[in-house]
C-alpha positions as CSV (number, residue, x, y, z in Angstrom):
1,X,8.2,-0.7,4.1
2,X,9.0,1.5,6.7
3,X,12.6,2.3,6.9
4,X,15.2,0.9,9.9
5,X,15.0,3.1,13.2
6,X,15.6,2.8,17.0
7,X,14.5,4.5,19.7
8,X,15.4,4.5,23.6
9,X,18.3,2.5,25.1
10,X,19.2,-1.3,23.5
11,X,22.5,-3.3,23.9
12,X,24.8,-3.4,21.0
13,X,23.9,-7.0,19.5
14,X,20.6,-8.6,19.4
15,X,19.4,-11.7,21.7
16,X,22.6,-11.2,24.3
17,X,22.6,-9.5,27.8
18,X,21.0,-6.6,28.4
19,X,21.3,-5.6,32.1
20,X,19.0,-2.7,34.1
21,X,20.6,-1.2,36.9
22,X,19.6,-3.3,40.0
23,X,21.6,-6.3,37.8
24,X,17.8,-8.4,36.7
25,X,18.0,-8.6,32.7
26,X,15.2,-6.7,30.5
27,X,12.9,-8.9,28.6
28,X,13.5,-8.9,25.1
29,X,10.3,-9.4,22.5
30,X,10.7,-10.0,18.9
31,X,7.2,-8.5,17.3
32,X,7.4,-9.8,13.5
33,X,5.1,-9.9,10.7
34,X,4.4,-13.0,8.8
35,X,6.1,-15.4,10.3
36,X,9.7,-14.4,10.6
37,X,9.7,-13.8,6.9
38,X,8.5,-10.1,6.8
39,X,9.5,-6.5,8.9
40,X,10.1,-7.1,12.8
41,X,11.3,-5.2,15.5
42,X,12.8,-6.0,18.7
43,X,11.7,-4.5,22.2
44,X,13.4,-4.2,25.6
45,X,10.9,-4.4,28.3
46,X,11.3,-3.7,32.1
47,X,9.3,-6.7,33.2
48,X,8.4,-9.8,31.1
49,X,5.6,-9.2,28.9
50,X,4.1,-12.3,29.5
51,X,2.4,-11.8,33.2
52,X,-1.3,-12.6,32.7
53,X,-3.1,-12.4,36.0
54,X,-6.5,-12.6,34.7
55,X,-8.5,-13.2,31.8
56,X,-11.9,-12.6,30.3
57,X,-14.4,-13.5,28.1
58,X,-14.3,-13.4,24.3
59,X,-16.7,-10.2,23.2
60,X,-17.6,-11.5,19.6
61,X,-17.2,-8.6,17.0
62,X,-20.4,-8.4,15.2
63,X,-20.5,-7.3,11.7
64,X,-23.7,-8.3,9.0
65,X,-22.6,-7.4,5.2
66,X,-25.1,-7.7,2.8
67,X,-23.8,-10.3,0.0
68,X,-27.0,-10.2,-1.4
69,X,-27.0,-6.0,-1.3
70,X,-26.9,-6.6,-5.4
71,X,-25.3,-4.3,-8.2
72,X,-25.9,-0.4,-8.0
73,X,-23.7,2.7,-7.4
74,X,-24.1,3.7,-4.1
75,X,-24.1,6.7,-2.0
76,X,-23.5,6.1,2.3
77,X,-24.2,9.8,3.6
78,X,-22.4,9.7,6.2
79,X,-21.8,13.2,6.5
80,X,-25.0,13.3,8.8
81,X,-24.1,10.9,11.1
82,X,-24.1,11.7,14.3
83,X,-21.9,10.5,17.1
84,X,-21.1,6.8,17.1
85,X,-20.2,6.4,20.7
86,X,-17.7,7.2,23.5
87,X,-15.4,4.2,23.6
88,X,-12.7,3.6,21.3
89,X,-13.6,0.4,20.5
90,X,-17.0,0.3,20.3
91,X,-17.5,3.3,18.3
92,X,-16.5,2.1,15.0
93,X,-19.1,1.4,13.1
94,X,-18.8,-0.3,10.2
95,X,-19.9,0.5,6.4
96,X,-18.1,-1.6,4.2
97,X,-16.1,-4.5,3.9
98,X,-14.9,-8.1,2.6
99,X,-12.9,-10.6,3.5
100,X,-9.8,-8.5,2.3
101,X,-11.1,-5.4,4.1
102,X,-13.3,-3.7,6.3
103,X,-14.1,0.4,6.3
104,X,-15.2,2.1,9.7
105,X,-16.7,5.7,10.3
106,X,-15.9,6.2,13.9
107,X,-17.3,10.1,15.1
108,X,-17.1,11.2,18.9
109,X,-16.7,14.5,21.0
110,X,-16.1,12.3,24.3
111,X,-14.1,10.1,22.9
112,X,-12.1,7.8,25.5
113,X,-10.1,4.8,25.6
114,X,-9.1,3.7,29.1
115,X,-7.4,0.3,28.1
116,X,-4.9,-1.1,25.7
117,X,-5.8,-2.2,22.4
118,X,-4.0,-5.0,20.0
119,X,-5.1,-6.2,16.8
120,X,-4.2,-9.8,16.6
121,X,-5.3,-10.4,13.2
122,X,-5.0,-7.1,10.7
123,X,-3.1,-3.8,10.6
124,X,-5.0,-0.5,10.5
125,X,-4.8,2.7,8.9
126,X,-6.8,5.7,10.8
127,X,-7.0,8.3,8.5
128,X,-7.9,11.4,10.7
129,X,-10.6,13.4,9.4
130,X,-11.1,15.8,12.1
131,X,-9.3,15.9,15.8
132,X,-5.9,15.7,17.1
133,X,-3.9,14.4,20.0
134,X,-1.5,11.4,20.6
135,X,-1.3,7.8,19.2
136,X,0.6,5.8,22.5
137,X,2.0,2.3,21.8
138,X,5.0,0.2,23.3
139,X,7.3,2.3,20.2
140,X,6.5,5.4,22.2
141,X,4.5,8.6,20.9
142,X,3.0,9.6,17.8
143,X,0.9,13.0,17.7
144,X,-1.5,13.1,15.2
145,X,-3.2,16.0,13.3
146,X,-5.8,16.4,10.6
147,X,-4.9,14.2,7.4
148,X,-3.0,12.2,8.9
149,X,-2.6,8.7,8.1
150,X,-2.2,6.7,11.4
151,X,-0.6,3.1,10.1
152,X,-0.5,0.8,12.5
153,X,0.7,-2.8,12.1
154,X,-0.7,-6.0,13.6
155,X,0.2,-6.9,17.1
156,X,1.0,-3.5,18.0
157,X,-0.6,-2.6,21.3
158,X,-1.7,0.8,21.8
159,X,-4.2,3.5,22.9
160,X,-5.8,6.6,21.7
161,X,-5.5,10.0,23.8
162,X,-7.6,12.4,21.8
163,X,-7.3,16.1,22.5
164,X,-10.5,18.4,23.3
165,X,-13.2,18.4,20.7
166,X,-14.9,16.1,17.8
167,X,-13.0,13.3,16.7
168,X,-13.5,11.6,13.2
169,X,-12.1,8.3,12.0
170,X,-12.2,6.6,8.9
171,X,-10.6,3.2,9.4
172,X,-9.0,1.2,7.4
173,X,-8.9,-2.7,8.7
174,X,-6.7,-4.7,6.7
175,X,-6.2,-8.4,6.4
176,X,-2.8,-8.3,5.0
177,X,0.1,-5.9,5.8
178,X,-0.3,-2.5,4.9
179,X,2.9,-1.0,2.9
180,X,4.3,1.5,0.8
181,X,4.1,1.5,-2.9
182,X,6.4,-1.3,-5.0
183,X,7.0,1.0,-7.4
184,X,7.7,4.0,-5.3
185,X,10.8,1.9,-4.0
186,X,14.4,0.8,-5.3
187,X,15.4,-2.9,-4.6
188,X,17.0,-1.7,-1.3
189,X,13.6,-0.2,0.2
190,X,13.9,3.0,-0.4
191,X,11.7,5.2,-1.4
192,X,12.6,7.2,-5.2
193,X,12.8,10.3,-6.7
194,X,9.5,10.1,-8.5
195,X,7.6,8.9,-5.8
196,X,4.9,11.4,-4.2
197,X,6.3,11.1,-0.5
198,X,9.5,9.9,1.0
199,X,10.8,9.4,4.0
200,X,11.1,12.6,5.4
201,X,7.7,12.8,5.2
202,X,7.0,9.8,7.3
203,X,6.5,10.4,11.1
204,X,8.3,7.8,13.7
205,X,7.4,7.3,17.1
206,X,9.5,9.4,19.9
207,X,9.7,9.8,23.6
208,X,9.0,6.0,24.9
209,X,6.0,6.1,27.3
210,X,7.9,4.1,30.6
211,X,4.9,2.8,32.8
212,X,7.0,0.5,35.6
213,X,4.5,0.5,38.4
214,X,2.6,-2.7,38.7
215,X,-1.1,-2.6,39.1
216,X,-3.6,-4.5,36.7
217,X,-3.6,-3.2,33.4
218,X,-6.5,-4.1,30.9
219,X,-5.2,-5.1,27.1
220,X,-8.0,-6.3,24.7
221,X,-6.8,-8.3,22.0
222,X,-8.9,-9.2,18.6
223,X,-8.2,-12.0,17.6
224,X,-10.6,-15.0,15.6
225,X,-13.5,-12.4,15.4
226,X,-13.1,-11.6,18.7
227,X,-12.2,-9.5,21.6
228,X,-10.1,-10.9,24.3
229,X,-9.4,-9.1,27.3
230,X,-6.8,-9.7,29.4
231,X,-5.3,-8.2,32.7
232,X,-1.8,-7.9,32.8
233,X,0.4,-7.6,36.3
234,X,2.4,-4.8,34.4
235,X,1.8,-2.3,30.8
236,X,2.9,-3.4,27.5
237,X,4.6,0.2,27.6
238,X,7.2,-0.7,30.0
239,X,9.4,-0.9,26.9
240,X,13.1,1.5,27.3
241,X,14.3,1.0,23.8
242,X,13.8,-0.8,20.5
243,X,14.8,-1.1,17.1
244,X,13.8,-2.0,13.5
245,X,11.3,-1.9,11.1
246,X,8.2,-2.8,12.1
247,X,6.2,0.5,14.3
248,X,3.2,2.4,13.5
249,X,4.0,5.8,11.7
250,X,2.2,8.8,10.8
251,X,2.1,10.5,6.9
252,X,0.0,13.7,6.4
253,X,-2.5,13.6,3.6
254,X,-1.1,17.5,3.2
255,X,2.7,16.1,2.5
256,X,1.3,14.0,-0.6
257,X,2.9,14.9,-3.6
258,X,0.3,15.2,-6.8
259,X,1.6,13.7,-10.4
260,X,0.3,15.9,-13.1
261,X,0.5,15.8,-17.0
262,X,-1.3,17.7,-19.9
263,X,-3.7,15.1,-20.3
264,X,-6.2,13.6,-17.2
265,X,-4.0,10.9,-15.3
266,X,-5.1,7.5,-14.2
267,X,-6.6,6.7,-10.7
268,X,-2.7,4.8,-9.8
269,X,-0.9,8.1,-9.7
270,X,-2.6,8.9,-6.5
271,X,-1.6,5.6,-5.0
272,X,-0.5,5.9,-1.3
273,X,-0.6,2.4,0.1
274,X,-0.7,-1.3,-0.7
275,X,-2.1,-4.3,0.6
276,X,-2.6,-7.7,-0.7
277,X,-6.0,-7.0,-2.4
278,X,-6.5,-3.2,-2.4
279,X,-4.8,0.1,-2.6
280,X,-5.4,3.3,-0.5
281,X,-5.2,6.6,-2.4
282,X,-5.4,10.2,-1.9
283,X,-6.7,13.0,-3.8
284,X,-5.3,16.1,-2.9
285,X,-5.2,20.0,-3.9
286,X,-3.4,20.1,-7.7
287,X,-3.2,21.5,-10.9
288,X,-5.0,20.0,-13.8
289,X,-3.9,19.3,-16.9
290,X,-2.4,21.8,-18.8
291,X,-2.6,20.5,-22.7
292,X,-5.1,23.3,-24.6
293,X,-8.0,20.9,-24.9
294,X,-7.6,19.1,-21.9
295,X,-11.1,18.0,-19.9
296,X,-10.0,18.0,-16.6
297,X,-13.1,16.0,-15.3
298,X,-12.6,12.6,-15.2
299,X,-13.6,10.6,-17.7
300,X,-16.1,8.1,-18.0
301,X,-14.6,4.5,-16.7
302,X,-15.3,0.4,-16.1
303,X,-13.8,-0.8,-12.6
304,X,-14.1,-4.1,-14.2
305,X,-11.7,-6.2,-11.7
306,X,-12.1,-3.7,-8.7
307,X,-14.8,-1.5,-6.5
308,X,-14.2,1.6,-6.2
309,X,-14.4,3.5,-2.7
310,X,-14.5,7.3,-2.4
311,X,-14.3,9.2,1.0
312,X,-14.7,13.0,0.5
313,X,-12.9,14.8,3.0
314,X,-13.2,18.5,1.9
315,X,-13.3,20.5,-1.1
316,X,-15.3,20.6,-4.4
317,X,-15.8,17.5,-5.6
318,X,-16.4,18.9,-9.1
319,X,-17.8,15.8,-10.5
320,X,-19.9,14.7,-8.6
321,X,-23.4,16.6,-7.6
322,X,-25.4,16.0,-3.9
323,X,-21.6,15.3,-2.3
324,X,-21.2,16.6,1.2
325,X,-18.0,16.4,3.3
326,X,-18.1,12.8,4.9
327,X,-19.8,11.0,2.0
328,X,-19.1,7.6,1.0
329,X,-19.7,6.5,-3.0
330,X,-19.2,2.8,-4.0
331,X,-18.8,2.2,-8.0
332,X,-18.7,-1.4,-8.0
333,X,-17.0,-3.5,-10.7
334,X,-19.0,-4.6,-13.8
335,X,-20.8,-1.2,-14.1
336,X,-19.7,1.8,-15.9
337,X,-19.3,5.4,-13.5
338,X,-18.0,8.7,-14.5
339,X,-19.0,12.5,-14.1
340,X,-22.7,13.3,-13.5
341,X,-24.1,15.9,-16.0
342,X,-23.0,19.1,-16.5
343,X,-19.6,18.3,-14.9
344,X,-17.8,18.3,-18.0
345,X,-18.9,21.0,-19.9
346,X,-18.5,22.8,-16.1
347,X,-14.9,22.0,-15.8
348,X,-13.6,23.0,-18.7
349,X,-10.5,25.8,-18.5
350,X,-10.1,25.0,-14.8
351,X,-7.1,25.2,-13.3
352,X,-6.9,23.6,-10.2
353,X,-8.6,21.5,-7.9
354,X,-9.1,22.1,-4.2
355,X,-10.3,18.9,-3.2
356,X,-9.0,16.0,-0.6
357,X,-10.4,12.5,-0.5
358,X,-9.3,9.0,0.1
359,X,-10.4,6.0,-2.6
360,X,-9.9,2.3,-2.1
361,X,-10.0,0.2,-4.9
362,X,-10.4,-3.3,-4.1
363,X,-10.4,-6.5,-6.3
364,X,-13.5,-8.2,-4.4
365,X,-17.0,-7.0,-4.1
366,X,-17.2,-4.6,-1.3
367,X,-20.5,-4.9,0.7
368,X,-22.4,-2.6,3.1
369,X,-23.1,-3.5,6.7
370,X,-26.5,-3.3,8.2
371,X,-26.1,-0.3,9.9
372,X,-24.7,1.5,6.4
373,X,-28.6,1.2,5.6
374,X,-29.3,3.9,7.8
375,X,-27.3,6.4,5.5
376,X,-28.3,4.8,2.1
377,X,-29.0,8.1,-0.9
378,X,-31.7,5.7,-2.2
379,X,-31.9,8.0,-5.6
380,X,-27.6,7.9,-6.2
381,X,-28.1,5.2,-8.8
382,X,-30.3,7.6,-10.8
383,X,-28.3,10.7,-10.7
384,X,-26.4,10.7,-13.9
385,X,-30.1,11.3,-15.6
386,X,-30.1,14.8,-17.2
């Protein structure tokens, strides 16, 4: 979990008095996952937060996998996509998913996103391929960078200013809360000495954005595989100070920490985050293994209880053959995957590896979406033949 911060002004004690300076009390919000079992936060708002002065119609979200897509290794190469769209929203397109989780390639050199936005029913984690610029929500700024991981939990509202140039998301939509590693933590939260981040490393939001004019201000919510819009008297970011646990934060794909060892380690040592049916992980410039014989390449493996997801970011993927920056492989559960020929015998005596990728592992069948199709490497299931 994310540690305990505040930000802005808040009265000394929760749920008591909290005057602004015409006398009129702020509004407090409790935002809280699960219930009021898991990480909350309390926020301080100018006006109340509940002012609805208009309300659309539900915009269902429309996404076709293919449960019948059968078992193969798969290549999605996406790295000749073009863009997806202008709007924030409506840009993502999706390429994978289950019930547990669903992936998004989201590429734009307009992009723009002149409303609020609120997932209602899943956190996300943006994962910043290319662009920069400024993640806004009601816990105030977060400028983002290449690499970054943007993790953002349910309910929070918030908007996307992009700087100048291409933007390129992968997204990460997640069923179940998104946290840091169990075994990266001591029974008080924190994260230890072994892990491959700590907190220093994790970027909170600053400088709260006050909007107190009234006016009509468009949120859209998802919610129930939907999107709700509703127009609101005044912004969600009318917030002057809050405090707790629950915030979207920023960690740099750069300020992961690599475990090494004289032999080839396991896929979990470049664990990153957790959710309730899959990890996130990052591959990231290392050394390799430094025992005599070692074979650097990985070796030969059976994801029998998970699919395995592979987003190449940059580098040589030394591997794998026919991999461009931006391409999506899927080794499914049940069937055997490892490195194509030549690999091996190619790697030996190497040193270090240059490359940076995210993998999620899940423990359901992942399936493609319709519009995957369109980047399908119909001969990747053949291309471990000699």
């Amino acid at each position: 979990m994310p540690y305990y911060t505040k930000l802005g002004e808040i009265p000394p004690k929760r749920h008591t008095q909290f005057r602004q300076e015409d006398g009129s009390l702020y509004h407090e919000e409790l935002v809280s996952s699960i219930g009021f079992s898991g990480i909350y936060s309390n926020l301080y708002h100018c006006f109340s937060p509940t002012m609805v002065i208009e309300m659309g119609q539900a915009s269902p979200v429309k996404m076709e996998f293919d449960k019948e897509y059968g078992l193969k290794q798969t290549h999605l190469k996406t790295s000749q996509m073009g863009d997806t769209g202008t709007d924030f929203l409506n840009s993502r397109l999706p390429m994978l998913g289950n019930s547990d989780v669903v992936l998004y390639i989201l590429q734009s050199e307009n992009l723009s996103m002149p409303y609020y936005y609120k997932n209602g029913e899943a956190d996300e984690v943006i994962f910043v391929h290319y662009g920069s610029g400024i993640l806004e929500s009601q816990f105030g700024k977060l400028v983002y960078m290449p690499g970054d991981y943007l993790v953002i939990p349910r309910t929070t509202i918030y908007r996307i200013k992009p700087n100048p140039g291409k933007s390129r998301f992968l997204i990460t939509e997640s069923s179940s809360p998104v946290e840091t590693v169990n075994r990266y933590r001591n029974e008080m939260g924190q994260l230890l000495e072994h892990s491959p981040y700590c907190e220093r490393d994790i970027r909170t939001p600053s400088d709260v954005v006050l909007e107190k004019e009234p006016g009509r201000y468009l949120v859209r919510v998802k919610k129930s595989g939907a999107i709700h819009d509703f127009i609101y008297k005044h912004s969600p970011f009318d917030v002057v100070g809050w405090d707790g646990c629950l915030y979207p934060y920023a960690l740099s794909i750069h300020d992961f920490e690599p475990i090494t060892g004289r032999i080839h380690q396991p896929p979990p040592v470049h664990q990153t985050f957790q959710a309730k049916d899959f990890v996130i992980c990052s591959f990231v410039p290392r050394l390799f293994d430094y025992h005599p014989l070692s074979i650097p390449v990985p070796y030969n493996h059976s994801n029998i209880d998970s699919d395995e997801v592979l987003y190449y970011v940059e580098g040589n993927f030394m591997s794998r053959r026919g991999i461009d920056t931006g391409s999506f492989t899927l080794h499914p559960g049940g069937l055997p995957h490892g490195p194509h020929p030549g690999t091996v015998e190619a790697g030996l005596g190497a040193k270090e590896t240059k490359e940076l990728a995210v993998m999620i592992d899940t423990f359901k069948p992942l399936y493609p979406s319709k519009q995957a199709y369109e980047f399908l490497d119909q001969n990747y299931p053949y291309s471990w033949i000699p």
